[in-house]
C-alpha positions as CSV (number, residue, x, y, z in Angstrom):
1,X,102.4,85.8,113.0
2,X,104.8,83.4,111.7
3,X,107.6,82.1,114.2
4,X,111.3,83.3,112.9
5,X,113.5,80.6,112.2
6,X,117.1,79.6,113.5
7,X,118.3,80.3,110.4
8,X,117.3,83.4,109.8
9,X,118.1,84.9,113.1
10,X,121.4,83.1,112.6
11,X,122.2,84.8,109.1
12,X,120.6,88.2,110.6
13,X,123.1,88.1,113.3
14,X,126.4,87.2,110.9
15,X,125.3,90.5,108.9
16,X,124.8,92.6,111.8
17,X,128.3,91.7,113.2
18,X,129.3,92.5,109.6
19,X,127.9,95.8,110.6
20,X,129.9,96.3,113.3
21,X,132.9,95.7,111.8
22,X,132.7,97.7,109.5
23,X,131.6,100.7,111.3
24,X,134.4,99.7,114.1
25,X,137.3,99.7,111.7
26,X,136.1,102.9,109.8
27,X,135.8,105.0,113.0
28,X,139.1,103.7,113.9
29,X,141.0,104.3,110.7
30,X,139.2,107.4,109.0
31,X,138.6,109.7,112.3
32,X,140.7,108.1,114.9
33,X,143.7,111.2,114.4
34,X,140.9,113.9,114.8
35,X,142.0,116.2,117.1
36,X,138.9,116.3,119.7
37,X,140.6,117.0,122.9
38,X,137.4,116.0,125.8
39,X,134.7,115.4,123.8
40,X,136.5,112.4,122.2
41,X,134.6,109.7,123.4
42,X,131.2,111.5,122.5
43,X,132.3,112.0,119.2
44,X,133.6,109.0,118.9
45,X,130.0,107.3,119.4
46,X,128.1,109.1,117.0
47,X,130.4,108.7,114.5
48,X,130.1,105.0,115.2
49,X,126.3,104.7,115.6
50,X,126.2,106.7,112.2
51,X,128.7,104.6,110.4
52,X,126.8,101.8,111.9
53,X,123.4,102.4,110.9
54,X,124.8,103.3,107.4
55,X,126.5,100.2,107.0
56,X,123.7,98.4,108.2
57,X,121.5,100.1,105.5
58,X,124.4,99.0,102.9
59,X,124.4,95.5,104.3
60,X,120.5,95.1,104.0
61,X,120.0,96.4,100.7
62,X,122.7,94.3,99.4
63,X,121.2,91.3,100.7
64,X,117.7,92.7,98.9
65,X,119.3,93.0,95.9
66,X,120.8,89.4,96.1
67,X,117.6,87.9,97.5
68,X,114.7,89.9,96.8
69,X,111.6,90.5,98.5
70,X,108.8,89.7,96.3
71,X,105.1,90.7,96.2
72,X,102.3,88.2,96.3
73,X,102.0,85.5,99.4
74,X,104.9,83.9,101.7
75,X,104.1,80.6,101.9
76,X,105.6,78.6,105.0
77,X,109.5,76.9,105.1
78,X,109.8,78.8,101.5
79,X,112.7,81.2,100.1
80,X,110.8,83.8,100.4
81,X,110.0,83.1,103.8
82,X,113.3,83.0,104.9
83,X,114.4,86.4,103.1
84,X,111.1,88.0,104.7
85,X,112.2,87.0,108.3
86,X,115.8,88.4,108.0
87,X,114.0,91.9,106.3
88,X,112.0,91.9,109.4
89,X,114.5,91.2,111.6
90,X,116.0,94.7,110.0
91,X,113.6,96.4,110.7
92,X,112.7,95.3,114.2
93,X,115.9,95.7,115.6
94,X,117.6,98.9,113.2
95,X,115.3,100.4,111.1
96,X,111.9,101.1,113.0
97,X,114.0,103.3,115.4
98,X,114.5,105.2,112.5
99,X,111.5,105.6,110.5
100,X,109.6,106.2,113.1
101,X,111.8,108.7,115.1
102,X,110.6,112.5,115.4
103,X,113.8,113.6,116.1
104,X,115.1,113.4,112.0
105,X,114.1,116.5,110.1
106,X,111.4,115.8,107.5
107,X,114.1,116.3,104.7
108,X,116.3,114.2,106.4
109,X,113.8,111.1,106.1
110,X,113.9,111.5,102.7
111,X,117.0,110.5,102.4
112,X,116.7,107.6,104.8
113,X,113.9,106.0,103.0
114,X,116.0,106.7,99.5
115,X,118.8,104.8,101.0
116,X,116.2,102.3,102.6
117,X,114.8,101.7,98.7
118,X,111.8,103.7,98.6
119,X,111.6,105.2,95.1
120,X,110.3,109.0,96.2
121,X,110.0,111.4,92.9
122,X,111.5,115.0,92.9
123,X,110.0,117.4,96.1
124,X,108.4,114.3,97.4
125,X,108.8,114.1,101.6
126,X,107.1,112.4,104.5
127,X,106.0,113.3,108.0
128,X,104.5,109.7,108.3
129,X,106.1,106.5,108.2
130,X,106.9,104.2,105.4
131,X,107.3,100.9,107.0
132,X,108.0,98.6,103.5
133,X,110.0,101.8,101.8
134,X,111.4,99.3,99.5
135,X,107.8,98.2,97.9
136,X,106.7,101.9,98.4
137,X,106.4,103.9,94.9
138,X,105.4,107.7,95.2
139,X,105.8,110.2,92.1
140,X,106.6,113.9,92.4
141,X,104.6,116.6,94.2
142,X,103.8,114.6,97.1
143,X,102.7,115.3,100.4
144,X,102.3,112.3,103.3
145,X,101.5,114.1,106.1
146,X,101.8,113.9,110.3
147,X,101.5,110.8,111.5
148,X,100.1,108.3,108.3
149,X,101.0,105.4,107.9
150,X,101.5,103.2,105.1
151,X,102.4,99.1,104.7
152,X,103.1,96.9,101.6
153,X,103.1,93.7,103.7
154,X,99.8,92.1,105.2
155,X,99.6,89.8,107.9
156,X,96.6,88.1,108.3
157,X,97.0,85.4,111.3
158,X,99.8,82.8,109.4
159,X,99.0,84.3,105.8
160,X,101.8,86.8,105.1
161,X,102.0,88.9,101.8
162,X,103.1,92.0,99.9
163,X,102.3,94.1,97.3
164,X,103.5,97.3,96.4
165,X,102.0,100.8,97.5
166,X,102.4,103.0,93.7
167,X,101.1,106.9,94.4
168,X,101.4,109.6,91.7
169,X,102.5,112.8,91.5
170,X,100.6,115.7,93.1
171,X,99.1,113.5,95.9
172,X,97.9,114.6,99.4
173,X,97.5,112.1,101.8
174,X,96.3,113.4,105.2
175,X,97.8,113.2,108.9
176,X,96.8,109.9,110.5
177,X,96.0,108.3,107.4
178,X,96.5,104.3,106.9
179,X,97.4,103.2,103.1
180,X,97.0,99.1,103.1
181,X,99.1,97.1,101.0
182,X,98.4,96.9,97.2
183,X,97.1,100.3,96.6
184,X,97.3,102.6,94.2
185,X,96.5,106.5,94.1
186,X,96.6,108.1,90.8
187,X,97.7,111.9,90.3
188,X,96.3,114.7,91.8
189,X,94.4,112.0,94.4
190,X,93.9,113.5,98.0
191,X,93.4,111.3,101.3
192,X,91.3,112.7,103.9
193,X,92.7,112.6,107.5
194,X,92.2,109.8,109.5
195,X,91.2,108.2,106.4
196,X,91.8,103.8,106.1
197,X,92.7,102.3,102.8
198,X,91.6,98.9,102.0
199,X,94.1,96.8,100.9
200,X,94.3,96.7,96.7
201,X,91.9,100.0,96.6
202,X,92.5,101.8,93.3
203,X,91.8,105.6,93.6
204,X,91.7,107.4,90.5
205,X,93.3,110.8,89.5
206,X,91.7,113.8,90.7
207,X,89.5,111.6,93.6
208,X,89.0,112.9,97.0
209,X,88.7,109.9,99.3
210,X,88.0,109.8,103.5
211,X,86.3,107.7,106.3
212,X,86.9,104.2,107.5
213,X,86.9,102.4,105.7
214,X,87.7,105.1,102.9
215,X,85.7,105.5,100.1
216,X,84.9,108.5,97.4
217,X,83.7,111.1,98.4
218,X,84.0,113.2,95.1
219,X,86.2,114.3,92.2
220,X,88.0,117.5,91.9
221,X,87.0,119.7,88.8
């Protein structure tokens, strides 16, 4: 793991005041007149910690879309390196509370990891966690269940990469299962429970893959 630079943390903490700003001023000027009698203050804080988190979101996909996070490897006192650290400083601080909270409804989480980049296809949901949604690719028809896991970044002592997750349409992937950076599951694919994913495995359509690490167990008819 790669020590996070001044400059980073210092840019990090402009745009997260940016945040706050803008959260502050909507709450003031867009619900401030609502007539809420005791519960006032209450109210007032989750509208603010929503406004917040959804300007946050705003904020940080505007800066991906400025300076985006590409695949391959990070190398050290590089661009790249610099846009990584203020991604993970996102996450860290805003966005891991999120994606990894029970409390959010399933379909609910959809919508987070759409606004977060993740590219989900129609009746696609997660029980899991996506922690790179923005190099995550999943088609239609997909299932991740309880408790997987999947990554697109890999840290390997002070090696850093990522490579983007793509999964088809019609996939199962089971609860508990890890999905490594760089894979790719075709349609109609399932993951066995439990199951661990190499990093850069390729599972074909129709394959039924489990263990650790996983490998192919058979092909559906």
């Amino acid at each position: 793991m790669r020590k996070i630079s001044l400059s980073s943390i210092l840019v990090f903490n402009c745009l997260l005041i940016l945040a706050i700003i803008v959260a502050v001023v909507a709450t003031r000027f867009l619900f401030l007149s609502l007539p809420l009698g005791d519960f006032t203050g209450v109210v007032y804080t989750l509208i603010f910690i929503i406004l917040f988190y959804l300007s946050s979101i705003l904020i940080h996909r505007l800066f991906l879309y400025f300076f985006p996070l590409q695949e391959g490897e990070i190398r050290k006192q590089s661009k790249q390196e610099f846009v990584y650290h203020i991604y993970l400083l996102f996450y860290l601080l805003l966005f891991y509370s999120l994606t990894r909270s029970k409390v959010i409804p399933v379909p609910l989480m959809r919508l987070v990891y759409l606004m977060l980049g993740a590219k989900l296809g129609e009746n696609t949901y997660s029980s899991g966690t996506i922690l790179d949604p923005f190099l995550t690719i999943i088609g239609s028809n997909t299932l991740l269940g309880q408790d997987c896991v999947l990554y697109s970044h890999a840290i390997e002592g002070k090696n850093i990469s990522h490579a983007v997750i793509r999964i088809g349409n019609n996939v199962t992937v089971g609860a508990n299962a890890v999905i490594m950076s760089g894979v790719t599951v075709e349609d109609n694919a399932i993951i066995a429970a439990g199951a661990v994913v190499k990093k850069g495995e390729i599972i074909k359509a129709k394959e039924v893959w489990g263990g650790v690490p996983a490998k192919k167990i058979k092909t559906l008819p």
